[in-house]
Steps between C-alpha positions, in 0.01 A plus 500: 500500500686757261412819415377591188320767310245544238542765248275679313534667168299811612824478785277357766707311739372239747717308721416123595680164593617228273353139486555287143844573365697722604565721191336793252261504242340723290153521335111617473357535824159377504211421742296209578185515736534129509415345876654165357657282315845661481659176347291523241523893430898461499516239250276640259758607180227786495676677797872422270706859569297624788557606881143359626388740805241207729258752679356246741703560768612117643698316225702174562291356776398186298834436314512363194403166409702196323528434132239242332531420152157386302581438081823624574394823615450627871211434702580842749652742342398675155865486362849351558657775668428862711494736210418831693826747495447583883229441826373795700285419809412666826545247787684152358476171691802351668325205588277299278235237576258330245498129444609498161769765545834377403717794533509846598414781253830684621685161383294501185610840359849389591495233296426704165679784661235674504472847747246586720461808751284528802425714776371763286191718467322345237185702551694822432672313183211376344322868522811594316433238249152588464547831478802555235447160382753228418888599605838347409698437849766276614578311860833630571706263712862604537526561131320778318350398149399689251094542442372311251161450307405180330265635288726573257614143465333184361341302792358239371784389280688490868220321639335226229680159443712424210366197342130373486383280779193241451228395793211287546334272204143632513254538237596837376808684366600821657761696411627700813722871409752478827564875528536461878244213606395444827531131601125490588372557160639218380374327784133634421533305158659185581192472786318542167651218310644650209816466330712820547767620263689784668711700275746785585391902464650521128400165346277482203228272612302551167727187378366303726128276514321605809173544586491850717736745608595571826699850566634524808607783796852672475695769635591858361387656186258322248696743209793300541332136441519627098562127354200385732270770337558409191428142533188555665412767270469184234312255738261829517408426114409161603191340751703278711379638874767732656512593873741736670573568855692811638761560224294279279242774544717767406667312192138398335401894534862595334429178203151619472611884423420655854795678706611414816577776815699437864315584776606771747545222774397157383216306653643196744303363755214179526225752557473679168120531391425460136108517313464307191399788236080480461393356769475585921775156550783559714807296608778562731872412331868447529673777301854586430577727220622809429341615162198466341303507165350814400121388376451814321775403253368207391319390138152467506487169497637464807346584868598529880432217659564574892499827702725542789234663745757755691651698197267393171818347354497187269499184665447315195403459068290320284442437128141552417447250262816225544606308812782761634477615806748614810542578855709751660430343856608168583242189500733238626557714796735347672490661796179542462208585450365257245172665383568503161672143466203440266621676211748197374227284491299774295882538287456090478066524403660701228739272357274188492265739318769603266587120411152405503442742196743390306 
């Protein structure tokens, strides 16, 4: 195996071996306390532009599975490609051995040309991480690279499809906002049996008939999604039922007047504990984000609808009198775990309500 490095922009140095491709990348390193489910984490858009640090410390020893399409989407993974910049783990598999393993996660990576280092401390770098937060870095190979931060560019434009895709021929309309979806959301609808209209980041949906609005998770910034704001900021002067997960959180808090923050280092992992606001209820989620809405902003009208129960940030946001809500964990979970799987059919109870008013 090669030697590579990791590089921090602090100047922290750590030395490792190569497996993926062979070359350099650049990015936001990140964390994930994730014990699982790495084919899932690395083809979530939501991790688009970032160097993703695994802190369990075996990774590779189940491979990676097959593709399986289901409505012309995949059964496995939760998009069509690796989108993470780079992979960091401690101790990386050479062998592999599950029975629906297809291929090695060192082969994988190759494939998309995709980096990954192992062989380092990733006790010691996560500390880092936790302690000055987030850092840009790069996997050096035998070419040096330039840091560089994705932040400052427009994720989900990189990430959401270009046209507008159509699913399933259930009983009610929804319009799903692609900023960065994760395959298993539109899986958690389609088990639902509605018909799904999935739209790219910048399309204005309010030309459209539909029955609820779906908002979906993303990578980067919320600021820059400025042509998804302001269409949602008009479906907000309607009553057609609106729910937003990750990103989607973030967006309905911009739409609705609140402001949005990053977070020193991000919450990824399956074991994040959220309270729903009022009441003693607790549920253990999938997260992977790294800003947030700031409650405190936010009109009157409006409310926090989850807590996250390690650092009091908001998990989630509700409209007090119209059907808007949103989630800045993950309910389809893929991954796990599926706790709060429940809230699409409370998005759906919503919707039939809605139509059965009118």
């Amino acid at each position: 195996m090669n030697q590579v490095k990791l590089i921090l922009e602090d100047g922290t140095e750590l030395e490792g071996e190569s497996f993926g491709a062979y070359t350099s990348a650049a990015g936001e390193v990140v964390f994930s306390t994730a014990m699982t489910g790495y084919p899932e984490n690395l083809t979530d858009p939501s991790f688009a532009g970032q160097i993703l640090v695994l802190t369990y410390p075996m990774v590779g020893n189940y491979g990676v599975p097959g593709e399986e399409l289901y409505e012309s989407i995949s059964r496995i993974f939760e998009s069509d490609k690796v989108h993470v910049a780079g992979l960091v783990v401690n101790y990386y598999s050479q062998e592999h051995s599950h029975w629906h393993a297809a291929k090695s996660l060192g082969d994988w990576l190759k494939e998309y040309n995709i980096p990954g280092i192992c062989g380092v401390d990733t006790r010691l770098l996560t500390k880092k991480l936790r302690e000055k937060g987030a850092l840009l870095g790069k996997i050096v190979a035998e070419e040096d690279i330039p840091m560089h931060d994705p932040n400052l560019e427009n994720l989900v434009a990189q990430v959401s499809p270009a046209g507008v895709q159509h699913y399933g021929h259930g009983q009610h309309k929804i319009v799903l906002v692609d900023c960065g979806t994760k395959t298993n959301i539109i899986r958690c609808f389609l088990e639902r049996d509605v018909e799904l209209i999935r739209v790219p980041w910048d399309y204005d949906f309010t030309q459209l008939d539909y029955d609820g609005l779906f908002l979906s998770n993303g990578p980067g910034d919320p600021k820059m999604c400025q042509a998804t704001i302001k269409h949602l900021q008009k479906a907000l002067q309607q009553d057609k039922p609106i729910f937003g997960i990750c990103l989607g959180s973030q967006l309905m808090g911009l739409a609705a007047g609140g402001d949005t923050f990053k977070l020193k280092y991000g919450h990824r992992s399956h074991n994040q504990p959220v309270k729903r606001t009022g009441t003693q209820r607790s549920y253990i989620t999938s997260q992977n984000h790294g800003f947030a809405v700031d409650p405190k902003t936010l009109p009157s009208e409006w409310t926090m609808l989850f807590e996250n129960l390690n650092d009091g940030t908001c998990e989630g946001i509700q409209h007090q009198t119209k059907p808007f809500f949103s989630t800045q964990f993950h309910p389809e979970a893929a991954g796990g775990p599926q706790d709060t799987e429940f809230l699409f059919d409370d998005f759906l109870k919503a919707v039939a309500a809605y139509k059965a008013a009118q």
